[in-house]
C-alpha positions in Angstrom: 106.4 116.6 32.2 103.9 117.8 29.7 100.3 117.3 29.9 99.8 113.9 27.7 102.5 112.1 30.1 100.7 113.4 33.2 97.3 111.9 32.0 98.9 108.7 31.3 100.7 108.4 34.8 97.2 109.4 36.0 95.3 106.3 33.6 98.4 104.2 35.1 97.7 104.8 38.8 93.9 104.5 38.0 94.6 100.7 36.2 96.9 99.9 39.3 94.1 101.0 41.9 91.7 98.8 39.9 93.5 95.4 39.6 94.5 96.2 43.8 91.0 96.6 44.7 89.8 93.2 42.5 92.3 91.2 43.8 91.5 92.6 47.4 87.9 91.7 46.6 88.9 88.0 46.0 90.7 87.3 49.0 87.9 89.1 51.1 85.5 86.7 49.4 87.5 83.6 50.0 88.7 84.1 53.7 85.2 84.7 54.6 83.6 82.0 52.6 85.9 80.1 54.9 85.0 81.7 57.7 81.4 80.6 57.0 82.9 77.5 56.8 84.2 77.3 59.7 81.0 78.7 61.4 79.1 76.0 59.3 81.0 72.9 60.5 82.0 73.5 64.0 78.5 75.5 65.2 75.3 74.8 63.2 73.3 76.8 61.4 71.4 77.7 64.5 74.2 79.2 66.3 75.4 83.0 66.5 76.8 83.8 63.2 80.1 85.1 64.3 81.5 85.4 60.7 80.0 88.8 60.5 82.6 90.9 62.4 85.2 90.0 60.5 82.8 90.5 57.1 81.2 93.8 57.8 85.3 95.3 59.3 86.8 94.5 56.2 84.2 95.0 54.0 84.3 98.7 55.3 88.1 98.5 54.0 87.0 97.2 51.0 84.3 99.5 50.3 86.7 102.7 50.7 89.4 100.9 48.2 86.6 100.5 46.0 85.3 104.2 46.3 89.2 105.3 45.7 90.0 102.9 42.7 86.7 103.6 40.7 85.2 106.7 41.7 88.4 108.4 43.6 89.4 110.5 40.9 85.9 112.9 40.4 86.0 112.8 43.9 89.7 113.8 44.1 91.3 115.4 41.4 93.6 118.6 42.0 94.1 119.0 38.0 89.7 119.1 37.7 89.5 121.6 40.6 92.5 123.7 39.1 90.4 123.9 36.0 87.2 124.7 37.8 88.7 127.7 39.3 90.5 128.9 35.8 87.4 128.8 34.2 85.9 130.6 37.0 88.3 133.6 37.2 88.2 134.2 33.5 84.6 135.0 33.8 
C-alpha cells in the first residue's frame, strides 16, 4: 500500500467518523427535545427536571465521538508520532 492510498484510507475513515458523529448529534438532540417534552407536559415547569440524566450521560458519549471524529487524529496518529521520532534521531 503506498503512501498516497494510506492517506486517502486515513481522509476516508476521518469523512466516515464525521457524518457518524453528526448524525449521532441529531438523534441526541431529538430524543431529548422529547424528553423535555415529556417533562413539559406531564410535570410542569416547576418540577424536578429529570431530563438531565439522560442529557448530561449521553452527551458525555457524544462529546468523546466528537473529540475522536474531529480532533482524534492530532491527538492519535501513529504515522505523526513515527515522523516525530525520525526527525528526532536524524538530529
Amino acid at each position: 500500500m503506498n503512501n498516497e492510498q494510506q492517506k486517502d484510507d486515513q481522509l476516508w475513515q476521518m469523512a466516515k467518523a464525521r457524518v457518524a458523529f453528526r448524525w449521532s448529534f441529531a438523534s441526541y438532540f431529538v430524543v431529548n427535545a422529547f424528553l423535555v417534552c415529556v417533562w413539559f407536559f406531564t410535570s410542569g415547569p416547576y418540577y424536578y427536571f429529570w431530563p438531565i440524566w439522560p442529557m448530561m450521560g449521553w452527551g458525555i458519549g457524544i462529546a468523546f465521538q466528537y473529540f475522536h471524529a474531529f480532533h482524534g487524529n492530532k491527538f492519535s496518529s501513529t504515522q505523526n508520532e513515527y515522523e516525530k521520532l525520525k526527525r528526532d534521531q536524524q538530529k
